[in-house]
C-alpha positions as CSV (number, residue, x, y, z in Angstrom):
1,X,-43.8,-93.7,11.7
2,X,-41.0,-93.4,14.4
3,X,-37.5,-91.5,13.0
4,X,-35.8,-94.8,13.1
5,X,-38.6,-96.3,11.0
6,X,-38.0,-93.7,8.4
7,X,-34.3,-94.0,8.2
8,X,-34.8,-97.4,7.4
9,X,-37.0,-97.1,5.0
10,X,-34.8,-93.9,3.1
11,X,-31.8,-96.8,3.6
12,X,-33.7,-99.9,2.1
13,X,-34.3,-97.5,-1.4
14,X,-30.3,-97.1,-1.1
15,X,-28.0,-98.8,-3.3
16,X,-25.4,-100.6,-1.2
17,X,-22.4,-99.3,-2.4
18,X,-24.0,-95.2,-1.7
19,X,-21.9,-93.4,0.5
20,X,-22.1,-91.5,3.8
21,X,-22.9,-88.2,1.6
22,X,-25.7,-89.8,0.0
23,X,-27.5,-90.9,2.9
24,X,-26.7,-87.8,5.1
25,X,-28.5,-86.2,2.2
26,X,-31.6,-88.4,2.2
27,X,-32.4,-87.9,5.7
28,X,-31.5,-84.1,5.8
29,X,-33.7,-84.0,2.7
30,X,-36.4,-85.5,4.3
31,X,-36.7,-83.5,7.2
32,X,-36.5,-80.4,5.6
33,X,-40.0,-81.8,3.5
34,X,-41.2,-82.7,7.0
35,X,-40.8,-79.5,8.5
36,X,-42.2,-77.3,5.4
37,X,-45.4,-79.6,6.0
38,X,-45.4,-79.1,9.2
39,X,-45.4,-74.8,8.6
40,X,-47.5,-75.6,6.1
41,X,-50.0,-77.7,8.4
42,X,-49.6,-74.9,11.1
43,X,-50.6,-71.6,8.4
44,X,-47.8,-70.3,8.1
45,X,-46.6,-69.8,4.2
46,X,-47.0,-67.2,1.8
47,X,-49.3,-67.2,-1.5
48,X,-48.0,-66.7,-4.9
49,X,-49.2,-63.3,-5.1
50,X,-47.6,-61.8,-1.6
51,X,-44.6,-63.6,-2.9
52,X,-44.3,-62.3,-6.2
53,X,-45.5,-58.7,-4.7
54,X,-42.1,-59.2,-2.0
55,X,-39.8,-60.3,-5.4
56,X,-41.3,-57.1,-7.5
57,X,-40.7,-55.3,-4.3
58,X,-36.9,-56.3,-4.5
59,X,-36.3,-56.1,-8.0
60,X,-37.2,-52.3,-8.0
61,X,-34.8,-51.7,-5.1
């Protein structure tokens, strides 16, 4: 699916009377999701357990 196809898709689930905020949202929203599958896709993400080890490790600092 090409951007444009997306943006018209976010914009068809949009009620009419949504605002410039709201659809700036959307499609920030959704590229943020398509770009943490995309790290996700490429390997690179933490488990559960290195990042509750990292948040122990801060909470004793």
């Amino acid at each position: 699916m090409t951007a444009k196809q997306v943006v018209q898709e976010l914009l068809s689930k949009l009620p009419d009377d949504c605002s410039l905020e709201d659809i700036q949202y959307r499609i920030e929203t959704r590229r943020q999701i398509e770009e943490g599958l995309a790290a996700l896709n490429r390997g690179e993400f933490h488990t559960h357990e290195e990042v509750c080890a990292k948040m122990d490790q801060w909470l004793a600092e």
